[in-house]
N, C-alpha and C positions, 0 to 999 in steps of 0.2 A: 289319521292313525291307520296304519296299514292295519287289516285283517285280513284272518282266509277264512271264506267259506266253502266250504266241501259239501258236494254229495252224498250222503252216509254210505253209499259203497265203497267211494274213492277215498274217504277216512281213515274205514274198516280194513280197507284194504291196504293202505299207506300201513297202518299200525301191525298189520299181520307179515309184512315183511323185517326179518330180521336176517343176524349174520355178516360176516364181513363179504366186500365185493369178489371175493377168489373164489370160484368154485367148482367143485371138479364135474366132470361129464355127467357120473351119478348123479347129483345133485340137480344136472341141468333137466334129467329126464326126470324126475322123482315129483309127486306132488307138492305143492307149496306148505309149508306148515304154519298156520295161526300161530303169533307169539301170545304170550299169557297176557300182554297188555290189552292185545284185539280180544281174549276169552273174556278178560274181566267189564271193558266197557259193554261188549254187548249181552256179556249177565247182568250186570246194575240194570239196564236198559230193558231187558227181556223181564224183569222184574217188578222195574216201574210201570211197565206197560200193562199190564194183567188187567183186563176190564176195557183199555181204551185200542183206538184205533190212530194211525198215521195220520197227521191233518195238516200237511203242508199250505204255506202261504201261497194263494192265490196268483197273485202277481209282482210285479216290482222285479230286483234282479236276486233278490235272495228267497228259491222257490224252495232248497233243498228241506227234505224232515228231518235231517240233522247237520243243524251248524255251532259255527264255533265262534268265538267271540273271547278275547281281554277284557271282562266285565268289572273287574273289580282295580287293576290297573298291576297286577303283582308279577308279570310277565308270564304267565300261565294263562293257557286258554281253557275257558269252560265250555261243555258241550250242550248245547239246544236241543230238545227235540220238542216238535209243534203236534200234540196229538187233541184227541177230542172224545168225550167218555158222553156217560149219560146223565150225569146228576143236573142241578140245577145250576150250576155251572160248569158248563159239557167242553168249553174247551179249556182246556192244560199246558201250559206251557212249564215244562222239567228242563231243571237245568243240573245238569253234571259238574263236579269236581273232581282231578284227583289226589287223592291224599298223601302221606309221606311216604306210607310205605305201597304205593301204584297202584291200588285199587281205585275204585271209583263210588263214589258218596251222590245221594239228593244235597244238593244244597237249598235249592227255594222250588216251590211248586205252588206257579200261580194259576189258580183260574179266573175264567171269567164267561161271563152270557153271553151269549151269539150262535150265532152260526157255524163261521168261517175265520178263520186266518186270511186275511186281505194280503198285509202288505207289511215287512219289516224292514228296521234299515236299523244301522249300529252309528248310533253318531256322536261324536266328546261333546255334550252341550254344555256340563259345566266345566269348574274349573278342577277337579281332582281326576286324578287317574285312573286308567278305564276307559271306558267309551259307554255310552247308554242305550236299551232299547228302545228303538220306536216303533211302536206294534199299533196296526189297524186292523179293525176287526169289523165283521157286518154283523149286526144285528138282525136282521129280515132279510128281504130283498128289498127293501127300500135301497134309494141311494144312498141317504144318510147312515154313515156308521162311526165307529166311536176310534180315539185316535189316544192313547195313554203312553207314555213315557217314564223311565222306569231307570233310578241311577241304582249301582252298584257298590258305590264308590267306599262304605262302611261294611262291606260284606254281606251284606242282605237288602233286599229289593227294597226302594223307597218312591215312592209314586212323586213322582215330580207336575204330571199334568195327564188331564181328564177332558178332551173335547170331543164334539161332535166336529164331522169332515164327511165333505165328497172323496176328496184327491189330497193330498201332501208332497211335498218335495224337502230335503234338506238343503239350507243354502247357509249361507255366512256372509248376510247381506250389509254388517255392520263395520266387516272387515276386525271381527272381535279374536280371530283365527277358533273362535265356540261354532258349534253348527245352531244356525239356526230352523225353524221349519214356517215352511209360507202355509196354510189351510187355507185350500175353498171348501166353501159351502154355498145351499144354496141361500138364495137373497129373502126377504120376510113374504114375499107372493111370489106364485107362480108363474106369473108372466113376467117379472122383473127378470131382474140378472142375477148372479151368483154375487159375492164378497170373497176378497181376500182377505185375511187375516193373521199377522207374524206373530210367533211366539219366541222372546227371547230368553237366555238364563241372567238375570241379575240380583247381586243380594246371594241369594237363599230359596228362589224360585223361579217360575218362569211366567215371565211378564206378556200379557197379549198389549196389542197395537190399536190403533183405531182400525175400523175395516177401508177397504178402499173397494172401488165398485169394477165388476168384473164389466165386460161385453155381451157374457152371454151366459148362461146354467154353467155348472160343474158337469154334470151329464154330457155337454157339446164337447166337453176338452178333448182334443186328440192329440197333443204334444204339450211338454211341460220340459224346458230347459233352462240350465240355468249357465251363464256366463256371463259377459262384461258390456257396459256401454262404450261408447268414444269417449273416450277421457278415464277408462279404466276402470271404474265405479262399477262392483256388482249388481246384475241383474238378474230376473225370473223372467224366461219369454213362455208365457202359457196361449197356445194355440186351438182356437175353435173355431168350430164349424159356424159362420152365419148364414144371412140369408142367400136363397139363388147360388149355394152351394161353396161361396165367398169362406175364404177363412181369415179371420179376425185375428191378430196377434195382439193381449194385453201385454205390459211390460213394467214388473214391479219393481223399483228398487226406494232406497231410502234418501229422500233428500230433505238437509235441515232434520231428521230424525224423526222423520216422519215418512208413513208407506204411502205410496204414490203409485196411481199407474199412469206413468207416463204416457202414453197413448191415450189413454181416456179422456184426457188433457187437449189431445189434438181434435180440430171439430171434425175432419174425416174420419179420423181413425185409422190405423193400421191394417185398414183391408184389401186383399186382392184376389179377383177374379177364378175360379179354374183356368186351368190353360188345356184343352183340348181334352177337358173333363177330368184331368187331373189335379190334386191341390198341390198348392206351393207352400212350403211352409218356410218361414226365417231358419239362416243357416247361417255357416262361419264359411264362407266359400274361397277369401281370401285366405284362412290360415292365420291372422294376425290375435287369436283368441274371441273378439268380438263378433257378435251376431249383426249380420248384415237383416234388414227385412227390404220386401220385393213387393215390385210395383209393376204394372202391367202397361209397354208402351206398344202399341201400334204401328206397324212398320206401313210407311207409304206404297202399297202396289205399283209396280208396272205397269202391268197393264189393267186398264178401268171391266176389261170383259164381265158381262155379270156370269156368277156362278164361281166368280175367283175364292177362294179361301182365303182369310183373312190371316193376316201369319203375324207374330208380336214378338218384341223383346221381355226381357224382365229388367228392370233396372234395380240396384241393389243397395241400399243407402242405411250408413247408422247412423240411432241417436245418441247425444248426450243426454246430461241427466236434465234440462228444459224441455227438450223435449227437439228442440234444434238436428235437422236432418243433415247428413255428410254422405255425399255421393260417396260412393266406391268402387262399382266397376255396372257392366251390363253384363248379359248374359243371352245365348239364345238356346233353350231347354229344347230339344225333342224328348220328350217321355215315351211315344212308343217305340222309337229306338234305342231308346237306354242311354243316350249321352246330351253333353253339353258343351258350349263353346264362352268360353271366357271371352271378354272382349272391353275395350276403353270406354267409359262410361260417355266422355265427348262424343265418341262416333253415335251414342244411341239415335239421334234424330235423323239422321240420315242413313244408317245401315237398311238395306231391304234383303229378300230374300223370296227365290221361285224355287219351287220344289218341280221336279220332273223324275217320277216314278222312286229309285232309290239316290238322287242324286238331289242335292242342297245348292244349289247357288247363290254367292250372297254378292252382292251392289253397293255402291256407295253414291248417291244419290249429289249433288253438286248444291251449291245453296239455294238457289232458285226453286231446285225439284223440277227443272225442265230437262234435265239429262242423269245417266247415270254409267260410271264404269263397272268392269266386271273387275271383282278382285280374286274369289277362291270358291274352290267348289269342295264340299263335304259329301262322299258317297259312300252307302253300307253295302260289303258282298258277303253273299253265302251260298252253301253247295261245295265243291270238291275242289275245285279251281278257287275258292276266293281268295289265296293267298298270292296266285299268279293276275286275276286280276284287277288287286286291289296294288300293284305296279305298273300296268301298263299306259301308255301313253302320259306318261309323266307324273303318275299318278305313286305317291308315296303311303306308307303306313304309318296312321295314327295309332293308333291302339287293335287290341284281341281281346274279346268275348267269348263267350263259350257261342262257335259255328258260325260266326259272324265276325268280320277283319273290317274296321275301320280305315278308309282312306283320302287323304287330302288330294288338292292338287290348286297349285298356282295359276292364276288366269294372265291375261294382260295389264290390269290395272294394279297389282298388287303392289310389285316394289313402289309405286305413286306414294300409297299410304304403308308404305313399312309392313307389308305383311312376305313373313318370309314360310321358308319350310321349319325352320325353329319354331318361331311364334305359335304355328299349328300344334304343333305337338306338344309344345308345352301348353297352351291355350286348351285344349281339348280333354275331354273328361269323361269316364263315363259317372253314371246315375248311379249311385250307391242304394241298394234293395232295401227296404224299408223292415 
C-alpha cells in the first residue's frame, strides 16, 4: 500500500500553499499566505496538545511527530501525531480526521505506559482496507519493550496484538501479499540466544509461530533485511555481532509452514570474519533481488617474506530454502578506500593480489601455484592533478569520489583471462556509506 509520511513542517507547509500556478510579480515578492486548511489542522492539533509534549518515534524510517496514514481504508488520509503527557499513561498517540465540511475532528486517542515511542511502521496485515499500526514502545530502559498492533478497518482502533520484543521487522514471509511481522526477543537465560518469533493475520486474529533460535541476543542485532532466497522464497537476514568481532547472519524464512532458521541448520553457520577490522555484512551485490552471504577466502601470497599482510577474497554464495549454498560471484573489498571489485567466482582460488602504496596489483596464480601472471592494476589518486594522473601511462578512469579519481590499468597477462578495460569498469564499484 503506498503511503506518505511527512514531516509536520513539510505537511503544514504543502497544505498552506494555495492558488493557481500563474502569478504575478506582487505575488512573487509578497509573503506566503496560510490557506484555512493549514489554520484549521494546526488548531485541532494546538488544542489537542494543551498539557502534552512532541514525542516522536525513536527509530525505524518513520521518525516524523506528524504523520499520515489510510487507516481506515476510505481513501482519506488521517493525521498522527506521537506526543507524551504526564498521567499514568503519559504517552498519546492522536489521530486526526477531516470531516465534510474541512475542519479537523480527534477521532481515537490512545494511550499507553512507557517511556518512549520506539518504532512504527503502517502495514495491511489483515484482509480489509486500510493499512494497520505497528507501534513499539520501551517501557524502561530495559531491552524489552512491548510491540501492539492496531486495525482501523471499522473506524475505530481495535487491538489486534500485544507482545513483548527487542527488534521487529514487517515481512510477508507466507507470500499471503498480508504483511507479516518477525519479533525477537530475548531467549529464557541470559547466556542463551535470542528467538524469533512470526506473527501472522488468520481467521479473525493474529496467529504466533513456534519460536526458532537466534545466534545470538536481540541487543547483538546490527542489520535486519528482508528479501529472497535462491529459488525465490522470502526471507529475513538478521545480522549480529559474534565472537572475535565475527558477524553471524541468521536466515528466517518458512518451509513446510513452519519458521526456520536456515542457518542455524548449518553446523558452521553463516559466519564471517572482519576483514581489516571492518564487518561484512550479507548483501544483494549482484542486483538479481536475492541476498548473497560472504565467506572469507585467503589469497596465496607472492612472496613468503615475513611481515607480508595477508590480503583475502570474499566469496559470495546464496541459499535455498535446505539450506544448500549457490556460488555467485567473488569479490575483493577495500573498505579503507571505499571500493570493490566484482569478479568470477572460479577465479577465487587462484586470484592474488600486492598492494604497493596507493596501487592494487592483482595475479592469477597457474594450477600448480608455482608461477603467476600479472593481469591489472587498481590505483587511487588525490590532490589537484588526480584527474591527469589517473590517465597517464595507460592508465584509465574507473570511477570519482568526492577528491579521490579511481584508476585501472591493463597489465600483460590480462587479454589471457579476458580482462578488458570494459570489465574494469563495469566490474568496479564503490562502497555504499552505511
Amino acid at each position: 500500500m503506498l503511503k506518505r509520511i511527512w514531516a509536520l513542517g513539510l505537511i503544514l507547509a504543502a497544505l498552506s500553499l494555495s492558488g493557481c500556478a500563474m502569478r504575478t510579480v506582487e505575488d512573487l515578492y509578497a509573503l506566503p499566505k496560510r490557506s484555512e486548511e493549514y489554520d484549521k489542522l494546526q488548531s485541532a492539533i494546538d488544542i489537542a496538545m494543551a498539557g502534552l509534549d512532541y514525542a516522536a518515534p525513536l527509530s525505524g524510517t518513520n521518525r516524523q511527530t506528524l504523520q499520515t496514514a489510510d487507516l481506515d481504508g476510505d481513501g482519506r488520509e488521517e493525521y498522527l501525531v506521537f506526543a507524551k503527557g504526564k498521567s499514568d499513561r503519559p504517552l498519546q498517540l492522536l489521530i486526526f480526521q477531516q470531516d465534510e465540511q474541512g475542519g479537523y475532528q480527534i477521532q481515537e486517542v490512545i494511550g499507553f505506559r512507557g517511556t518512549s515511542f520506539e518504532q512504527v511502521e503502517y502495514v495491511q496485515i489483515d484482509d480489509q482496507p486500510g493499512c494497520e499500526i505497528v507501534l513499539g514502545r520501551q517501557l524502561s530502559d530495559q531491552v524489552v519493550g512491548t510491540l501492539s498492533v492496531f486495525s482501523f478497518s471499522d473506524g475505530n482502533a481495535r487491538q489486534l496484538l500485544s507482545a513483548s520484543y527487542s527488534r521487529f521487522v514487517s515481512c510477508d514471509l507466507d507470500g499471503s501479499g498480508r504483511g507479516d511481522l518477525l519479533v525477537l526477543r530475548p531467549g529464557e537465560t541470559d547466556t542463551g540466544s535470542g528467538v524469533a518469533v512470526l506473527y501472522s493475520y488468520h481467521g479473525d486474529a493474529m496467529e504466533r509461530s513456534v519460536e526458532a533460535g537466534m545466534s545470538a541476543q536481540p541487543e547483538d542485532v546490527k542489520r535486519i533485511a528482508v528479501s529472497k532466497l535462491h529459488g525465490g522464497f522470502p526471507a529475513v537476514y538478521v545480522a549480529s555481532t559474534g565472537k572475535q568481532d565475527a558477524v553471524v547472519t541468521d536466515v528466517f524464512a518458512l518451509r513446510d509452514d513452519r519458521l526456520v532458521n536456515i542457518t542455524g541448520e548449518i553446523s558452521q553457520g553463516a559466519s564471517v570474519g572482519s576483514l581489516r577490522n571492518y564487518a561484512v555484512y550479507a548483501d544483494d551485490l549482484d542486483g538479481d533481488g536475492i541476498y548473497e552471504l560472504p565467506k572469507l577466502i585467503s589469497m596465496k601470497p607472492i612472496t613468503s617474506k615475513v611481515g607480508t599482510e595477508k590480503q583475502y577474497l570474499l566469496r559470495w554464495y546464496s541459499l535455498d530454502l535446505r539450506g544448500n549454498e549457490v556460488d555467485k560471484l567473488c569479490t575483493f573489498h577495500n573498505f579503507a578506500g571505499g571500493w570493490y571489485l566484482k569478479l568470477e567466482s572460479n577465479w577465487a582460488s587462484y586470484l592474488t593480489m600486492e598492494k604497493l602504496g596507493n596501487s592494487y596489483t592483482f595475479y592469477m596464480w597457474n594450477e600448480n601455484f608455482d608461477q603467476v601472471t600479472i593481469l591489472f592494476t587498481i590505483s587511487e589518486h588525490a590532490g589537484n592533478d588526480r584527474e591527469f594522473q589517473a590517465t597517464q601511462n595507460n592508465r584509465f578512469v574507473l570511477q570519482r569520489a568526492e577528491g579521490i579519481t579511481y584508476a585501472g590499468k591493463l597489465e600483460l597477462g590480462a587479454a589471457l583471462y579476458g580482462f578488458t578495460e570494459e570489465y574494469l569498469v563495469n566490474s568496479f564499484r564503490l562502497i555504499p556509506q552505511d
